[in-house]
MARBAVO-677230 format. One line per field, with one value per atom (N, C-alpha, C): atom name; y, x negated, z negated; residue number from 1. Coordinates in pm, whole numbers, plus 50000, padded with zeros to 5 digits. Atoms other than C-alpha are relative to their C-alpha. Example, Ala and Ser with C-alpha at 12.3 -4.5 7.8 and 13.67 -1.06 7.14 Angstrom:
BEGIN
at	c(N:CA:C:N:CA:C)
v	c(49881:49550:50120:49881:49894:50109)
u	c(49911:48770:49910:50082:48633:50077)
w	c(50000:49220:50000:50006:49286:49927)
i	c(1:1:1:2:2:2)
This chain:
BEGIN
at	c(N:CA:C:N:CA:C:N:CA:C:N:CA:C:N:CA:C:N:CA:C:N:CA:C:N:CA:C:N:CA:C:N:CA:C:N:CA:C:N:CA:C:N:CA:C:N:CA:C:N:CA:C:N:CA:C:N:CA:C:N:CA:C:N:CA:C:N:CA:C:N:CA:C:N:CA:C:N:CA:C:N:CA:C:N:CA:C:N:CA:C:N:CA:C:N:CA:C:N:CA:C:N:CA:C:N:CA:C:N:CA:C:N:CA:C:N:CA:C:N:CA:C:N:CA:C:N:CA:C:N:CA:C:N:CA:C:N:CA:C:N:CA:C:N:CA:C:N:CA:C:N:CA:C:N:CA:C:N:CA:C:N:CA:C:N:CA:C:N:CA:C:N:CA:C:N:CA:C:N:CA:C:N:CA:C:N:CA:C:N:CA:C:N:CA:C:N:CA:C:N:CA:C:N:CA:C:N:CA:C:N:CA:C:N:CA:C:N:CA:C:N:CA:C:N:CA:C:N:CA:C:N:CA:C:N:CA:C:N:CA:C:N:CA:C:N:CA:C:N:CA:C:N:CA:C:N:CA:C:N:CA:C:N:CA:C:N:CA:C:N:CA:C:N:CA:C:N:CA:C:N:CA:C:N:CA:C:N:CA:C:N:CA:C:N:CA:C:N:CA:C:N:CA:C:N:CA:C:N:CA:C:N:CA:C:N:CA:C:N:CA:C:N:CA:C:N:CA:C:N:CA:C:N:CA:C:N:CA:C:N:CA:C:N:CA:C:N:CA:C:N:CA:C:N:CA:C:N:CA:C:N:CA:C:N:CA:C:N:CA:C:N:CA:C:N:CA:C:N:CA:C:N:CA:C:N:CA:C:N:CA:C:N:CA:C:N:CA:C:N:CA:C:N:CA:C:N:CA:C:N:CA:C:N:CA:C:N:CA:C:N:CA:C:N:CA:C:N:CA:C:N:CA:C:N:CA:C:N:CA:C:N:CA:C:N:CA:C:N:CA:C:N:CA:C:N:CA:C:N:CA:C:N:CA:C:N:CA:C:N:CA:C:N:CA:C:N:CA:C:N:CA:C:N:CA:C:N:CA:C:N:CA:C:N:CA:C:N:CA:C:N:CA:C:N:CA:C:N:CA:C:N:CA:C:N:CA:C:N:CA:C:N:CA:C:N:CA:C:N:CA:C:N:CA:C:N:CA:C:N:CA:C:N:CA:C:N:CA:C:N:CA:C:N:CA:C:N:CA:C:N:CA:C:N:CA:C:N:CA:C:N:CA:C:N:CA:C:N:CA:C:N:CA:C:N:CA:C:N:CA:C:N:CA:C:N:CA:C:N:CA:C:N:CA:C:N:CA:C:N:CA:C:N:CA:C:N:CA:C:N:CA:C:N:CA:C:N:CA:C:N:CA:C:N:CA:C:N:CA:C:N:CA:C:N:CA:C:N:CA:C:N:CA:C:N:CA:C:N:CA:C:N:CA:C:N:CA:C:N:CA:C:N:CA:C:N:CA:C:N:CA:C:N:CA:C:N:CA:C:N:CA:C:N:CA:C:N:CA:C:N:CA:C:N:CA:C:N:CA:C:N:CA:C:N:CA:C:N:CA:C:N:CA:C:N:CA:C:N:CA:C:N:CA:C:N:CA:C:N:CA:C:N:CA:C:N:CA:C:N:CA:C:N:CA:C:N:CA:C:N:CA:C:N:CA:C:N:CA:C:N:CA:C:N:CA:C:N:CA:C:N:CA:C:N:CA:C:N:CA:C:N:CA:C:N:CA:C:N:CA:C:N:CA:C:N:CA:C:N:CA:C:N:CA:C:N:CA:C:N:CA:C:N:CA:C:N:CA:C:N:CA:C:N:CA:C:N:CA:C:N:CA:C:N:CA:C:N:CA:C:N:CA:C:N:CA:C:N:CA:C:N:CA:C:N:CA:C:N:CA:C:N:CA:C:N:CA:C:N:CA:C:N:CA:C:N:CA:C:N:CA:C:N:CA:C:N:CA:C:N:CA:C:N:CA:C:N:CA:C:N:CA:C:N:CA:C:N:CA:C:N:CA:C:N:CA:C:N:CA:C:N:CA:C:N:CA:C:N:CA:C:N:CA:C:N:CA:C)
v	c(50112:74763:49903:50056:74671:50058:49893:74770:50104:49884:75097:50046:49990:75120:50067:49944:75328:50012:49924:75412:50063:49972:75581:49938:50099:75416:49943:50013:75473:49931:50049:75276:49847:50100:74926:49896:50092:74647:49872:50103:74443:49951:50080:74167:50089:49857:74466:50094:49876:74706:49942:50097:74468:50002:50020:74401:50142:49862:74765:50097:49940:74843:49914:50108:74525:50086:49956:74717:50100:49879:74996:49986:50025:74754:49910:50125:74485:50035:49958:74496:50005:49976:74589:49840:50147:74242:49888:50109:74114:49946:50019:73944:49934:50064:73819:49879:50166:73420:49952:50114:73140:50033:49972:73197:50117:49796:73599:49999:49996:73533:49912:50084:73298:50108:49948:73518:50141:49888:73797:50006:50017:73656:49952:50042:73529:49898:50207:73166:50010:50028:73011:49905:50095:72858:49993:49961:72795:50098:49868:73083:50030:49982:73224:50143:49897:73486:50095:49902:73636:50045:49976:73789:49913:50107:73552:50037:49959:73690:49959:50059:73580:50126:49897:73780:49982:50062:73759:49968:50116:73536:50098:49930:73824:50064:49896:74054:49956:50046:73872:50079:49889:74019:49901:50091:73907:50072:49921:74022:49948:50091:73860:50006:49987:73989:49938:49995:73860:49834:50113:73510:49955:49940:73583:49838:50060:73337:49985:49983:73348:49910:50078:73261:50033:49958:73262:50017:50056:73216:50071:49940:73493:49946:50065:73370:50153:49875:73600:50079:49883:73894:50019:49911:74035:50107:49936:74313:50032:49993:74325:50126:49872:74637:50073:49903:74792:49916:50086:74483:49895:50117:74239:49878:50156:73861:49908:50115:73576:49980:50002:73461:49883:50144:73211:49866:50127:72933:49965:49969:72980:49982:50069:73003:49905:50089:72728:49871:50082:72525:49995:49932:72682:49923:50042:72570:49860:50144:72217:49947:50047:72212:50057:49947:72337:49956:50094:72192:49862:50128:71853:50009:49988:71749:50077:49858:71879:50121:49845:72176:50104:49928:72232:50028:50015:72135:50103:49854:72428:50065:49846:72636:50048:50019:72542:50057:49993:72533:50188:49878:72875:50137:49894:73054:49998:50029:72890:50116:49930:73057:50163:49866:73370:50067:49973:73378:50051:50009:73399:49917:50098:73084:49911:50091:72782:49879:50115:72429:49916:50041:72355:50061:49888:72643:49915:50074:72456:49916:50110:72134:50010:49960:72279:50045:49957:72437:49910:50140:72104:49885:50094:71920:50021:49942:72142:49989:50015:72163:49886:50088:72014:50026:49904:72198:49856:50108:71976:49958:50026:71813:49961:49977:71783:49927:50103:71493:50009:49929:71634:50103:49868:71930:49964:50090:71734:49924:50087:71490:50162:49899:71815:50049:49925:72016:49866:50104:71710:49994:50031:71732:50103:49818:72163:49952:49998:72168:50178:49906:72488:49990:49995:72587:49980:50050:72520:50114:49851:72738:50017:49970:72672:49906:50141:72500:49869:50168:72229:49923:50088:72138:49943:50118:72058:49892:50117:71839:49895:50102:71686:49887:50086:71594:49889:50059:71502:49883:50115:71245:49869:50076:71075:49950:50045:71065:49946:50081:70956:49837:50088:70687:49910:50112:70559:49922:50008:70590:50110:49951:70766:50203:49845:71154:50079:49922:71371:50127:49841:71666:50128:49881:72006:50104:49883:72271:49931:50003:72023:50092:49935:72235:49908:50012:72134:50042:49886:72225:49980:50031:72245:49982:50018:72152:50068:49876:72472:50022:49936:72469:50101:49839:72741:49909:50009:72725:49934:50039:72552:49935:50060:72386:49967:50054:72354:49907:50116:72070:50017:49989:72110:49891:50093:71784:49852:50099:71487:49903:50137:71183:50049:49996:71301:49894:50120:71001:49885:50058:70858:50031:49902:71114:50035:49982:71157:50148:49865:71486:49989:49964:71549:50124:49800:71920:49953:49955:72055:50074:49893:72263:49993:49920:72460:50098:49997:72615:49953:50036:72595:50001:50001:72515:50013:50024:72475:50157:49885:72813:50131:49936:72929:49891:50053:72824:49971:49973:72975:49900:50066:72810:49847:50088:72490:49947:50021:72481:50023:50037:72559:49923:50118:72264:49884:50085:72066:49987:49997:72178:49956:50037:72132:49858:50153:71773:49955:50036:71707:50006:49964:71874:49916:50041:71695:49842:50161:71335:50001:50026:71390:50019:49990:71453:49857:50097:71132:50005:49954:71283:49964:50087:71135:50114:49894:71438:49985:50036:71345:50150:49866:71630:49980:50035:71631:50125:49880:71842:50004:49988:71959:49881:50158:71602:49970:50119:71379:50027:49984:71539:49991:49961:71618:49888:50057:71394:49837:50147:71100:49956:49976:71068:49831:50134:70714:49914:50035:70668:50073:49962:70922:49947:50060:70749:49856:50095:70448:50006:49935:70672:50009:49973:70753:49927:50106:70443:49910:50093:70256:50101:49914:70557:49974:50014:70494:49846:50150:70114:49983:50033:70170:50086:49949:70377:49920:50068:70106:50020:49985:70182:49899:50107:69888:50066:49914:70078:49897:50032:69972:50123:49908:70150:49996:50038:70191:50082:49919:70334:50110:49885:70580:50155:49872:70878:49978:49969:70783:50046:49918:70934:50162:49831:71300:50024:49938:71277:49893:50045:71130:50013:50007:71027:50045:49927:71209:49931:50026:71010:49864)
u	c(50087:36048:49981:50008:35986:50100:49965:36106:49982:50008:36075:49878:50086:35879:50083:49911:36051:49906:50034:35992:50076:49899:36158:50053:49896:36456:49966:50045:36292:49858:50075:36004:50066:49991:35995:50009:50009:36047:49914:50003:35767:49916:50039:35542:49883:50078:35273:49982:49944:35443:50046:49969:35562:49860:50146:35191:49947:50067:35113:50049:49916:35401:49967:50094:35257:49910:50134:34934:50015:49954:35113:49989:49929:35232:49867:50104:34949:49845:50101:34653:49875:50158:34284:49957:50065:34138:50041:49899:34474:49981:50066:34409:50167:49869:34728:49948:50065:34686:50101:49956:34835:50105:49904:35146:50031:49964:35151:49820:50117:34747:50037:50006:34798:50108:49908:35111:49887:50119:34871:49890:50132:34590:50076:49917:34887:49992:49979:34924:50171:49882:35199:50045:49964:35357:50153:49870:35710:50023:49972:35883:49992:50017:35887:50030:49965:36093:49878:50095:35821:49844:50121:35462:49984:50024:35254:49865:50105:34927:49917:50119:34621:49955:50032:34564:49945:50091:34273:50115:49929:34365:50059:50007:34348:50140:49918:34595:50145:49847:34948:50074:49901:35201:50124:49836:35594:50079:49870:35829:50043:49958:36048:49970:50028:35952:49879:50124:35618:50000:50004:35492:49816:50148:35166:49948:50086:34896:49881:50099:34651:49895:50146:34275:49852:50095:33996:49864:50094:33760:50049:49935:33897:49941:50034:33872:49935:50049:33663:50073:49894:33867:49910:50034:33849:50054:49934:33993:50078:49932:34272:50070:49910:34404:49992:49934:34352:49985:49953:34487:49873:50109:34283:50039:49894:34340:49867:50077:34179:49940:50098:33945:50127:49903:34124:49973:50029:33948:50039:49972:33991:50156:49853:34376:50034:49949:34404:49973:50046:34203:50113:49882:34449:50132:49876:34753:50005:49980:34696:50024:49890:34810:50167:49819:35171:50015:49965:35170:49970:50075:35186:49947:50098:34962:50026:49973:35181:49983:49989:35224:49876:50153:34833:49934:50063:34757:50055:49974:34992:49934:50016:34879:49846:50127:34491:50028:50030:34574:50070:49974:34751:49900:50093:34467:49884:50171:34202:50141:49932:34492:50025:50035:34485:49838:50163:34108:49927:50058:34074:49899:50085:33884:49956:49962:33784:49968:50046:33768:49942:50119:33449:49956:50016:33430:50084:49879:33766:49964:50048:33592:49906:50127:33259:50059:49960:33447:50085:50001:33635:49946:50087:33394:49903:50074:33247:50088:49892:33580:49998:49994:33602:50162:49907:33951:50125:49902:34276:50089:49961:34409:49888:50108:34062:49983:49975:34108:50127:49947:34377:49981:50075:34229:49882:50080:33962:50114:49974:34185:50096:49991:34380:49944:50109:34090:49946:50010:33991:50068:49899:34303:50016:49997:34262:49969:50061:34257:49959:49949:34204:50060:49892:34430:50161:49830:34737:50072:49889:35022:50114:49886:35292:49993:49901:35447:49960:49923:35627:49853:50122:35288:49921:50084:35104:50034:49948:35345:50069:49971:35411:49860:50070:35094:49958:49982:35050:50102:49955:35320:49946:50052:35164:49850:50108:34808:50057:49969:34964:50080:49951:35135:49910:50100:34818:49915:50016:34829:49887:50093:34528:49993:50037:34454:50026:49972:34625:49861:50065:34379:50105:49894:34531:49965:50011:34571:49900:50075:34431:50053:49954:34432:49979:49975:34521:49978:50042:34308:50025:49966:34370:49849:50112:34148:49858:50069:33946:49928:50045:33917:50080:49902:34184:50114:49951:34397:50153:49888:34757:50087:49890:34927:49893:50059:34852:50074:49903:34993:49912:50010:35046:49924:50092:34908:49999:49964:34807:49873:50129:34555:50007:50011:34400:49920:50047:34263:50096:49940:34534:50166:49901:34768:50107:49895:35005:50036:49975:35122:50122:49910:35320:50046:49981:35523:50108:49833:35743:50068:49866:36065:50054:49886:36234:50092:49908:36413:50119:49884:36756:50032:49970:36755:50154:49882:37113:50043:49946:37155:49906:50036:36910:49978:50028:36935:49848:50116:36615:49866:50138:36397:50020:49952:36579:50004:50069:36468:49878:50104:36124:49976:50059:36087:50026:49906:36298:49825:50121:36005:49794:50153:35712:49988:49976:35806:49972:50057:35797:49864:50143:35464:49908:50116:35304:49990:49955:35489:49878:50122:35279:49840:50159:34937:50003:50009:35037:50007:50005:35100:50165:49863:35391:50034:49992:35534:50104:49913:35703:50008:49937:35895:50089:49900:36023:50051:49924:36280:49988:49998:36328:50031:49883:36587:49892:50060:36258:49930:50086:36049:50053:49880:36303:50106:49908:36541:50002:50014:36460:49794:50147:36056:49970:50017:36055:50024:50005:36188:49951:50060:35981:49789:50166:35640:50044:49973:35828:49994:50027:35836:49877:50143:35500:49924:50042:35386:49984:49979:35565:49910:50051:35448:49845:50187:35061:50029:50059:35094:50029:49993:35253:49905:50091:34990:49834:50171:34692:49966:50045:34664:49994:49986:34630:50039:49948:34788:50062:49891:34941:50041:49958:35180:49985:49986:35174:50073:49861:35406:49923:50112:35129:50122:49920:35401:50098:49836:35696:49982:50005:35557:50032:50009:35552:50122:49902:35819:50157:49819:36181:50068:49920:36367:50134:49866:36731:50122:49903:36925:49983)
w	c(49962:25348:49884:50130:24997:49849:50112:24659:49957:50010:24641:50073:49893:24930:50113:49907:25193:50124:49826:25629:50032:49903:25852:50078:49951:26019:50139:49818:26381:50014:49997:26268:50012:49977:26390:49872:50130:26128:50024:49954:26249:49899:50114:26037:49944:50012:26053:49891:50080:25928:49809:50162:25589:49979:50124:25526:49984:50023:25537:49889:50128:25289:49889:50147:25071:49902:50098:25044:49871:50069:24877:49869:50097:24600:49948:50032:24592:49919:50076:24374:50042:49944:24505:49989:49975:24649:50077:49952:24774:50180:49837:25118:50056:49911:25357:50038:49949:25421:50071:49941:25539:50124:49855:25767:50081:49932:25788:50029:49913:25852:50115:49872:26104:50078:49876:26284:50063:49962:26254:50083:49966:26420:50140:49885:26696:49988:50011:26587:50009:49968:26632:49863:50102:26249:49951:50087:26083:50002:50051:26026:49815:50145:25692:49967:50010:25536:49908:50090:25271:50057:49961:25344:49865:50088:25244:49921:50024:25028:49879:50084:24812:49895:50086:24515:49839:50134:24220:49892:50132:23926:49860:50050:23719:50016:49956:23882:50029:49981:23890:50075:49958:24125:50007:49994:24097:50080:49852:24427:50015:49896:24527:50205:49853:24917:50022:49988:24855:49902:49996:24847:49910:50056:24595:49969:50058:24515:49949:50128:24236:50052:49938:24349:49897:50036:24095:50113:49911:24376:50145:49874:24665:50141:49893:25011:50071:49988:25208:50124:49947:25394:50133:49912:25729:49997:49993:25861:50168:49907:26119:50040:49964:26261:49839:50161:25902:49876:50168:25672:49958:50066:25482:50054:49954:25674:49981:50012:25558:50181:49848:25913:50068:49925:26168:49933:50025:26088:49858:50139:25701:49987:49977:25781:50041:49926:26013:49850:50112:25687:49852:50077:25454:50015:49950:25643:49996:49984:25603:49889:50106:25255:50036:49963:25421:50146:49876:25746:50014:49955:25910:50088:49924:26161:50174:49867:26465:49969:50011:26350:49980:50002:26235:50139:49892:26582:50114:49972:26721:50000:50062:26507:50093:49966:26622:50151:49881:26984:50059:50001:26965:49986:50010:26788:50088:49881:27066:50131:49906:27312:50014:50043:27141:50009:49979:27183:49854:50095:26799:49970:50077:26746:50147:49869:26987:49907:50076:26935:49924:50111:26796:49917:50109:26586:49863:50105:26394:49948:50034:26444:49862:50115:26236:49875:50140:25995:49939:50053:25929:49954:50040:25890:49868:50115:25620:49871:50170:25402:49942:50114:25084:49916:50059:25002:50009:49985:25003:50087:49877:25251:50104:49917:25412:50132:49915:25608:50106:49933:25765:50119:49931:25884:50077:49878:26046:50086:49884:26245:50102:49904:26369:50055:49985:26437:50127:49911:26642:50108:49919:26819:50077:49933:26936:50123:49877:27288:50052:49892:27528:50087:49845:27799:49962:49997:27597:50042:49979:27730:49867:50105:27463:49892:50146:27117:50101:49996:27333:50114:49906:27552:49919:50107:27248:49910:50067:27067:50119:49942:27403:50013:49968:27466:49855:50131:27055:50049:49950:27167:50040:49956:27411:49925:50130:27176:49928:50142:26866:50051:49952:27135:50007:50005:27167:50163:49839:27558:50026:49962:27709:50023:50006:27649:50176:49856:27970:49972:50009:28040:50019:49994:28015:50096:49859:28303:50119:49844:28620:50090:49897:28884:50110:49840:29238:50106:49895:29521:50117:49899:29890:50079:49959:30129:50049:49978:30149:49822:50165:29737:49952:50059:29698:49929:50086:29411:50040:49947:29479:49869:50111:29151:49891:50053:28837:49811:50068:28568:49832:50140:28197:49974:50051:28168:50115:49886:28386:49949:49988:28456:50149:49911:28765:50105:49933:28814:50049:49902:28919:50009:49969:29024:49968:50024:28748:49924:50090:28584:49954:50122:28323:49870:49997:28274:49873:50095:27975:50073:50018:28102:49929:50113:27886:50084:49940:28153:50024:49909:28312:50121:49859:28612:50066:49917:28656:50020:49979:28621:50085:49962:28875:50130:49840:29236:50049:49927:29365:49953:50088:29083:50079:49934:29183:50138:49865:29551:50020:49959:29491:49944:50048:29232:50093:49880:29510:50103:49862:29792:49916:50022:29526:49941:50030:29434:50168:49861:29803:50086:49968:29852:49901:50070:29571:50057:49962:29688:50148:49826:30083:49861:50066:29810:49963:50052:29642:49858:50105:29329:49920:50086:29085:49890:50137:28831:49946:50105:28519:49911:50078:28348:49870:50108:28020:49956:50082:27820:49850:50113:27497:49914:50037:27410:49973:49983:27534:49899:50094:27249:49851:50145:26929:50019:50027:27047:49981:49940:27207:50029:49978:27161:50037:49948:27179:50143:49863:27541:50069:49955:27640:50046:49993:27532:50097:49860:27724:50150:49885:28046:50040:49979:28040:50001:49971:27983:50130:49908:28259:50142:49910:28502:49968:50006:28377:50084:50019:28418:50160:49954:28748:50158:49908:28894:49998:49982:28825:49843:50151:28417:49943:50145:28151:49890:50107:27882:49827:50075:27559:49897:50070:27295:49873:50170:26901:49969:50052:26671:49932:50093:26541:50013:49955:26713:49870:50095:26459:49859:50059:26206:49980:50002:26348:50080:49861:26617:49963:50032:26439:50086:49931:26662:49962:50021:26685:50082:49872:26968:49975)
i	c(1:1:1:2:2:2:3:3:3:4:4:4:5:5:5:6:6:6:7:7:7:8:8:8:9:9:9:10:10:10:11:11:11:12:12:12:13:13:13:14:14:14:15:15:15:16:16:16:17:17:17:18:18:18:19:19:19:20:20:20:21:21:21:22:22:22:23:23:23:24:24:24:25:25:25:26:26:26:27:27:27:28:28:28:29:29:29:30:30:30:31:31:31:32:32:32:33:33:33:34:34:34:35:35:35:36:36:36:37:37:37:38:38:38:39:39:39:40:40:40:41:41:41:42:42:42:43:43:43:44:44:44:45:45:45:46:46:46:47:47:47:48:48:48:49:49:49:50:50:50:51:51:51:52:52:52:53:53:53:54:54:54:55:55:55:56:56:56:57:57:57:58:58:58:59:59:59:60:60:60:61:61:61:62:62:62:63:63:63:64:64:64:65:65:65:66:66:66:67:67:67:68:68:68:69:69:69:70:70:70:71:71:71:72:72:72:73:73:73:74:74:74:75:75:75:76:76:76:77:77:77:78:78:78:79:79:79:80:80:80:81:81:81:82:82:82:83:83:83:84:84:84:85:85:85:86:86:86:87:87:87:88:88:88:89:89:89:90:90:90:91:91:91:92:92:92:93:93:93:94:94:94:95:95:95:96:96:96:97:97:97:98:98:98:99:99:99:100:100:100:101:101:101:102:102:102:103:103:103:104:104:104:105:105:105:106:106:106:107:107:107:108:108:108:109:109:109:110:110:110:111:111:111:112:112:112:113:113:113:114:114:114:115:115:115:116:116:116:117:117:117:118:118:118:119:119:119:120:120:120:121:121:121:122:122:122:123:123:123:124:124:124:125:125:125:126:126:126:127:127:127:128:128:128:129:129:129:130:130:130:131:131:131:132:132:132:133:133:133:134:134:134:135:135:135:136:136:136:137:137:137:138:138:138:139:139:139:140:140:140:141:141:141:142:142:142:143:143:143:144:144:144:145:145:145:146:146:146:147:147:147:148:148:148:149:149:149:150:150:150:151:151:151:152:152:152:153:153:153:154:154:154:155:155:155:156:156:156:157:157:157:158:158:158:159:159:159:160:160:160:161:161:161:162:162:162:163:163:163:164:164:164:165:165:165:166:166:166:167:167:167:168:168:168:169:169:169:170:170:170:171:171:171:172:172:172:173:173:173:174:174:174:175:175:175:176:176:176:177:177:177:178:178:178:179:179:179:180:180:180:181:181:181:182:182:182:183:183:183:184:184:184:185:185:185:186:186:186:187:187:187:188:188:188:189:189:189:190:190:190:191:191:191:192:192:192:193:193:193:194:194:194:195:195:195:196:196:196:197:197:197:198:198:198:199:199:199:200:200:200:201:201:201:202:202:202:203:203:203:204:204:204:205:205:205:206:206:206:207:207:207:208:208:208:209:209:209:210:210:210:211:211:211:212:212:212:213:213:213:214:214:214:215:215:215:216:216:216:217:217:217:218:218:218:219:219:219:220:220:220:221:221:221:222:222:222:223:223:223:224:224:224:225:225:225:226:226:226:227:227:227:228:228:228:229:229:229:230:230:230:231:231:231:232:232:232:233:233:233:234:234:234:235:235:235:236:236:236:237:237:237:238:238:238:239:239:239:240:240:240:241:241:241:242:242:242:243:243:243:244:244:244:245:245:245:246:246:246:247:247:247:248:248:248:249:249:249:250:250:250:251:251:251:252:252:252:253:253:253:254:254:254:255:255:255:256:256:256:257:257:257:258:258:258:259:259:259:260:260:260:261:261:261:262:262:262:263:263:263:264:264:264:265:265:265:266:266:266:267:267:267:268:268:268:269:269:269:270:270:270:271:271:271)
């Protein structure tokens, strides 16, 4: 697992199990932060080959498996399954000297999804830091929703925000005329009946899926309901004719809208 750290072969090699062989090596105080706290806590950040851990100023550790940083001033520890992890909120604050603002806002909407933290918890504790990056960590923290399902739903909707076009809500549901549950849209303006889904699917390679999106496009068209779907391309590739899409679809359901270039900062266009 480590340098002279041994398991057994039939043990799993998971991020867990590395911080548990850390402790072996690491010096009394050492806490796990930033990206191995956040996976730990079920965020969603970069990958990153090393555990990443906080360890008094005093006590130097040199690994290469291990990603150490010296803290006169220790951040204060929980305890997760066992290990020492800096708190959510504390990580998510953390992470904003190493992330940009998509990616803080992941990270945020992941740990409210994980049921570690929630929105205004992030908010409060942003608003308190004084640490670096601070201003940062507030406008993300600003930006946490609940209800996100994935990555690509929060940097879609980040898109359309940083576009400058009007805030979709997340998870409207769709009721029938009884109130029972019937569809419900990654993101929309239900005020005037537009939704707007990530697939990451393949449809081409599944019939069945492909005839009920066929029959629920038809069912939403008799509601009066307009659903814009984007792919992986419209976000990474092509972000700029996507905030054009979305636009023309607001403006042509009754919206006054306009666009800014506030998105081309976070979303480089590739196409």
């Amino acid at each position: 697992m480590l340098r002279g750290v041994h398991v057994q072969d039939c043990v799993d090699d998971t991020l867990r199990m590395r911080c548990a062989a850390a402790l072996l090596v690491l010096p009394q105080g050492a806490v796990f932060s930033h990206e191995t706290a956040a996976r730990l806590w079920g965020g969603v950040v970069p990958s990153r080959s090393r555990v990443q851990v906080t360890v008094p100023y005093a006590r130097p550790i040199r690994r290469p498996e291990l990603e150490a940083r010296r803290a006169r001033r220790m951040p204060p520890a929980l305890r997760l399954r066992g290990l020492p992890v800096t708190g959510p909120e504390r990580t998510f604050l953390d992470l904003a000297t190493r992330l940009d603002l998509v990616d803080l806002v992941v990270l945020g909407d992941s740990l409210v999804r994980a049921r570690r933290t929630t929105p205004e918890l992030l908010v409060e504790q942003a608003r308190q830091h004084r640490g670096p990056r601070a201003a940062l960590a507030r406008r993300a923290a600003a930006l946490v929703r609940s209800g996100v399902d994935s990555p690509m739903e929060t940097r879609l909707r980040l898109l359309v925000v940083l576009a400058g076009l009007p805030e979709p809500v997340v998870n409207h549901v769709l009721r029938d005329e009884n109130g029972g549950w019937t569809y419900r849209f990654d993101l929309s303006w239900p005020q005037v009946k537009l939704a707007l889904e990530y697939d990451g699917r393949q449809h081409s390679e599944d019939s069945r899926q492909w005839v009920r999106d066929v029959r629920r496009r038809e069912d939403l068209d008799g509601r009066g309901w307009r659903l814009l779907v984007a792919l992986s391309v419209d976000v990474f590739g092509t972000p700029g004719a996507t905030v054009d899409r979305v636009a023309v679809a607001l403006r042509q359901r009754g919206l006054v809208v306009r666009t800014s270039d506030g998105w081309r900062g976070h979303f480089p266009s590739r196409g």
